[in-house]
C-alpha positions as CSV (number, residue, x, y, z in Angstrom):
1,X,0.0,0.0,0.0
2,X,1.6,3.4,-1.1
3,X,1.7,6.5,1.1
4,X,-1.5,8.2,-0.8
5,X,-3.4,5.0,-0.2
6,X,-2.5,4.9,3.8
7,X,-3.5,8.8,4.2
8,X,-6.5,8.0,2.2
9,X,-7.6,5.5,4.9
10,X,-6.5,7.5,7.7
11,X,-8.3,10.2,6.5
12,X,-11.5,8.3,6.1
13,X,-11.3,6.5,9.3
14,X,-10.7,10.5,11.1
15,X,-14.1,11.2,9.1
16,X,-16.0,8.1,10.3
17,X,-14.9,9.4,13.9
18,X,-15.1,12.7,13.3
19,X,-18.9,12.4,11.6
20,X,-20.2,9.7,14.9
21,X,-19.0,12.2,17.1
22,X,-20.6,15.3,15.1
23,X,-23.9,13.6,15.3
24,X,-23.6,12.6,18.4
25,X,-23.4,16.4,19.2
26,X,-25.9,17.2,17.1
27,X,-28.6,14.8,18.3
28,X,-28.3,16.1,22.2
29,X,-28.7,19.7,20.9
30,X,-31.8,18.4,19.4
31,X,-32.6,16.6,22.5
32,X,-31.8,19.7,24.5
33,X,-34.4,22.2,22.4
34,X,-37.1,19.3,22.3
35,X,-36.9,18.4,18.3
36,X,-39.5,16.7,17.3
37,X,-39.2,13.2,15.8
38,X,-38.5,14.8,12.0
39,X,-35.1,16.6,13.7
40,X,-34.0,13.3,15.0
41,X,-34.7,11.4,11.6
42,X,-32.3,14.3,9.7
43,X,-30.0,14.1,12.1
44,X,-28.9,10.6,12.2
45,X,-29.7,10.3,8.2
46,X,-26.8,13.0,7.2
47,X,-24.8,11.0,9.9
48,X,-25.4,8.1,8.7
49,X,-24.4,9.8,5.1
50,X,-21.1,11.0,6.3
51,X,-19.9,7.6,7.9
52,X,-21.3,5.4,5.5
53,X,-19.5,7.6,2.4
54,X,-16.1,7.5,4.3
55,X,-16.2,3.5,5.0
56,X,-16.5,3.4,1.3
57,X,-13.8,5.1,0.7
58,X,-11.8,3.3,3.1
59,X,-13.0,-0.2,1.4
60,X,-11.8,1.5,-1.6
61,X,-8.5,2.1,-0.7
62,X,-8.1,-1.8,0.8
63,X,-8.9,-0.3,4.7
64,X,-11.9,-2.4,5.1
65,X,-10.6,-3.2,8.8
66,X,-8.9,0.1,9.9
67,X,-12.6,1.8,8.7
68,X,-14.7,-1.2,10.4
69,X,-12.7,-0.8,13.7
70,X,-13.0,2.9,13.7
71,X,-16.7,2.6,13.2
72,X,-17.2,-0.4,15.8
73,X,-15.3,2.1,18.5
74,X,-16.4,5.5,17.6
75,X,-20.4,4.6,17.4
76,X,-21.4,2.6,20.6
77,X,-19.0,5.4,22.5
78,X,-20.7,7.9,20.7
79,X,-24.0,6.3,21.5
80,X,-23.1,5.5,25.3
81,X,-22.2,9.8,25.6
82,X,-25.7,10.5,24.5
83,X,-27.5,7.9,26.4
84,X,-26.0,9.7,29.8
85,X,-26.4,13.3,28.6
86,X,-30.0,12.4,27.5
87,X,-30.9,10.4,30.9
88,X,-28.8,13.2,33.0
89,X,-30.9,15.7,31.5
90,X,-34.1,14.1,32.2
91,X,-33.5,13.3,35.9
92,X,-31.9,17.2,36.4
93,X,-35.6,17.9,35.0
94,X,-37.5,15.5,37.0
95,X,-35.9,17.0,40.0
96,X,-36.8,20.8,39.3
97,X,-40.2,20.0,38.5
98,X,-40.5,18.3,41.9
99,X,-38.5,21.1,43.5
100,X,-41.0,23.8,42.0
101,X,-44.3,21.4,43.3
102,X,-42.4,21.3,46.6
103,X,-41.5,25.4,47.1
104,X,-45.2,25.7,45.7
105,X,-46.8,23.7,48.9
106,X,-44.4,25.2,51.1
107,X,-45.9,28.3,50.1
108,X,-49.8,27.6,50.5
109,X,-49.1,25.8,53.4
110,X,-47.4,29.1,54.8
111,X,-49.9,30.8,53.5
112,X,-52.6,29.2,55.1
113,X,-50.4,29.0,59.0
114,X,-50.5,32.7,58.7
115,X,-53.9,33.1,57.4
116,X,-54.8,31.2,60.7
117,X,-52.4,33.2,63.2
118,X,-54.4,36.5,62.3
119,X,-56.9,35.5,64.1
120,X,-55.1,35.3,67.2
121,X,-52.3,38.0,66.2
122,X,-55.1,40.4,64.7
123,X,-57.3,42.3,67.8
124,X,-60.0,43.1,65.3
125,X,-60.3,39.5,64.2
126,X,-59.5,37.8,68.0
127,X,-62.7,40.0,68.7
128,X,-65.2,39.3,65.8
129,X,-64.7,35.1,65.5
130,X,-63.1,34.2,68.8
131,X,-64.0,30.9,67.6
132,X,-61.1,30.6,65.1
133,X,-59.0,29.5,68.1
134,X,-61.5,28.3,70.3
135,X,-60.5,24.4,70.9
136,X,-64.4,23.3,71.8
137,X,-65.5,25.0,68.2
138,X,-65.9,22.1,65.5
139,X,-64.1,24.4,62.7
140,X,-61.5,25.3,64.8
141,X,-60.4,22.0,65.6
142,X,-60.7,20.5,62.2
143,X,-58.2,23.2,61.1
144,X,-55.9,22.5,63.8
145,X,-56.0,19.0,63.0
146,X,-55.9,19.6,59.4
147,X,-52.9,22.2,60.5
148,X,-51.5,18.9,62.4
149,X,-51.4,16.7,59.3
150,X,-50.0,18.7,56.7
151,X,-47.2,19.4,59.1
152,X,-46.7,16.0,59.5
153,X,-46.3,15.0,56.3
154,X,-44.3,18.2,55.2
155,X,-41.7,16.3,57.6
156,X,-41.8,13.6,55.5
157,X,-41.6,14.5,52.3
158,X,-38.8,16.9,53.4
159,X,-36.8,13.7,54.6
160,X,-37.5,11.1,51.9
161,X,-34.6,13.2,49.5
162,X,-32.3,16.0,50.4
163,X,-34.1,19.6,49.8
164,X,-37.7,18.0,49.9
165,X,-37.9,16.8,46.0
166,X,-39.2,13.0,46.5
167,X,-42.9,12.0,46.8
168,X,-44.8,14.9,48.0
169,X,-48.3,13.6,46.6
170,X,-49.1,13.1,50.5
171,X,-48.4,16.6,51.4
172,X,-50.0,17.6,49.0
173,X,-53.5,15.9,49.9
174,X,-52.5,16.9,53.4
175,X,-51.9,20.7,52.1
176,X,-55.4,20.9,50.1
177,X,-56.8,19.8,53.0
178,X,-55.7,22.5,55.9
179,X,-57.0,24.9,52.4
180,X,-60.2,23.1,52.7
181,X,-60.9,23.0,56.3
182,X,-60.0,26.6,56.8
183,X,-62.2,27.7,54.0
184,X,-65.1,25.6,55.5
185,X,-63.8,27.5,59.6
186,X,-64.4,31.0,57.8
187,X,-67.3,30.2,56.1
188,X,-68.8,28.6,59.8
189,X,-68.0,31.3,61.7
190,X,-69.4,34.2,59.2
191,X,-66.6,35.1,57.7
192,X,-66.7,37.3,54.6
193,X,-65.3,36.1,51.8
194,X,-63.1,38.3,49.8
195,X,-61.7,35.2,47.3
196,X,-62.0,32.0,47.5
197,X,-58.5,29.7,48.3
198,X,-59.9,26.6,46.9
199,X,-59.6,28.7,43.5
200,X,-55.5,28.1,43.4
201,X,-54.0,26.5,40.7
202,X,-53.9,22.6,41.3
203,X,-50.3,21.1,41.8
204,X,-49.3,17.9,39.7
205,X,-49.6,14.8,41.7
């Protein structure tokens, strides 16, 4: 084999690397943006292209095993990268979705704890429904044992991962609950209503 011939092979072999990795590349950008299934096809077609043209020219030149080898190493590494980046990205996602439903209960679940401290914090409010915080009053202790509950399982959920992104779909039943029962306290107790809570946007789950 001449010296032409060798750099000819060389040269396809760099190509069939060179064109795996590029689409390789290419495809997680894809992935990345959310491509639909046309992007993908394109993609991996002009890939294809590119390798498939250079092993040719390898075969051509007598570097049917240089070009084969290349291909058998290049590809399935190539492939392996993606797989991770593409499973990576998905559980990075997973998690700030959770995260965001998590900060989200936190917050109606503050929301409601302070909601329910007016009444003792507040004079005006202590005065005009005393039974917000009277224990015998049947409103005031289903909010209290709502209140109980959706503590409880805040404590849970917070545990189950670091930062509070596993499971929450118990808290938050637990959170739409303490919502509910204080709607139903006010509305007991002749409360006026100036918007209604229950009109929040559902969480996931």
């Amino acid at each position: 084999m001449d010296v032409i011939g060798l750099l000819g092979i060389l040269s396809s072999c760099l190509v069939i690397a060179a064109g795996a990795a590029v689409t390789g590349w290419r495809l997680d950008v894809v992935s990345q943006r959310g491509g639909e299934t046309d992007d993908y096809f394109w993609v991996a077609f002009g890939g294809v292209v590119v390798v498939a043209g250079a092993g040719v020219v390898a075969v051509a030149l007598g570097g049917l095993w240089p070009a084969a080898l290349t291909a058998a190493v290049s590809i399935p590494a190539v492939s392996a990268w993606l797989w991770r980046r593409v499973r990576t990205r998905r559980a990075e996602n997973e998690i700030a979705a959770r995260s965001a439903v998590w900060s989200e209960l936190l917050r109606r679940h503050d929301a409601v704890a302070r909601r329910w401290a007016d009444y003792d914090l507040d004079p005006a409010k202590a005065i005009d429904h005393p039974e917000m915080h009277d224990p015998s009053h049947p409103a005031a202790r289903r909010v209290v044992h709502a209140l109980r509950a959706a503590d409880t399982e805040r404590d849970a959920a917070g545990r189950s991962t670091p930062g509070g992104s596993g499971d929450v779909r118990a808290y938050a039943d637990a959170v739409r609950g303490v919502e509910h029962a204080f709607d139903l306290a006010e509305q007991e107790v002749g409360v006026p209503r100036t918007g209604l809570p229950g009109q929040r946007r559902e969480l996931p789950g």
